[in-house]
N, C-alpha and C positions, 0 to 999 in steps of 0.2 A: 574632189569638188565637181568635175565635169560628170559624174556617173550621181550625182546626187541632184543636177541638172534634166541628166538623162531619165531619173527613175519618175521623177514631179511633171515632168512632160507627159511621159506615158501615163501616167495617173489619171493629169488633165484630161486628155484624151480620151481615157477608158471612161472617166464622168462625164464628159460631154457625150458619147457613144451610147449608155445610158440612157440621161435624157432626151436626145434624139429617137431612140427606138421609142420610149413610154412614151414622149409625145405622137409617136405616129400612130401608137395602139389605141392611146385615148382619142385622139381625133377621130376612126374609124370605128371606133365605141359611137364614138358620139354621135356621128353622121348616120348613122346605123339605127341608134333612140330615135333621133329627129324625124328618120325616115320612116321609123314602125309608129314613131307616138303622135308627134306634132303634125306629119303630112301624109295622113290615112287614106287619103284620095289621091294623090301623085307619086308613081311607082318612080324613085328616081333612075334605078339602072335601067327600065323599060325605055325610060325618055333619054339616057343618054346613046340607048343604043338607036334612038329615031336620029340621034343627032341634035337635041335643042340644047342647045349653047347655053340659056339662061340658066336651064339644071345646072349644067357644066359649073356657070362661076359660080353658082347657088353653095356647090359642094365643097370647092376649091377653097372656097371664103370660107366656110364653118372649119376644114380641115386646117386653114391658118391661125384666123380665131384662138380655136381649142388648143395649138401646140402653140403658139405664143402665152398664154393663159398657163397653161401645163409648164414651161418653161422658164415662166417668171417667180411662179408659186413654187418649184422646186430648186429655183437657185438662192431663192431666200430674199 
């Protein structure tokens, strides 16, 4: 009983582990598009290495966004 406990745990795990990676590859997909398609005139890693903060949450919010998005669409 306790090792049939123990197998559905680690399972859990390994699909949540999953999801976790695909969302972090689509987010930086996506930031990626955004950054070559939609914002052709502001280089965002240029601006974050000036230090402007706004890129900063600019990116942080699309990388949440998309792996919340990615995370709700893949648990069904």
């Amino acid at each position: 009983m306790q090792m049939d406990f123990l197998y559905a745990t680690f399972f859990n795990l390994g699909i949540n582990l999953i999801y976790t990676i695909l969302s972090l590859f689509l987010g930086v997909i996506a930031l990626i598009v955004i950054d070559r398609k939609l914002l052709k005139k502001v280089d965002i890693e240029e601006e974050l290495k000036k230090g402007n903060l706004a890129i900063a949450i600019f990116a942080a919010t699309i990388l949440v966004f998309v792996a919340l998005i990615v995370s709700f669409g893949l648990k069904g």
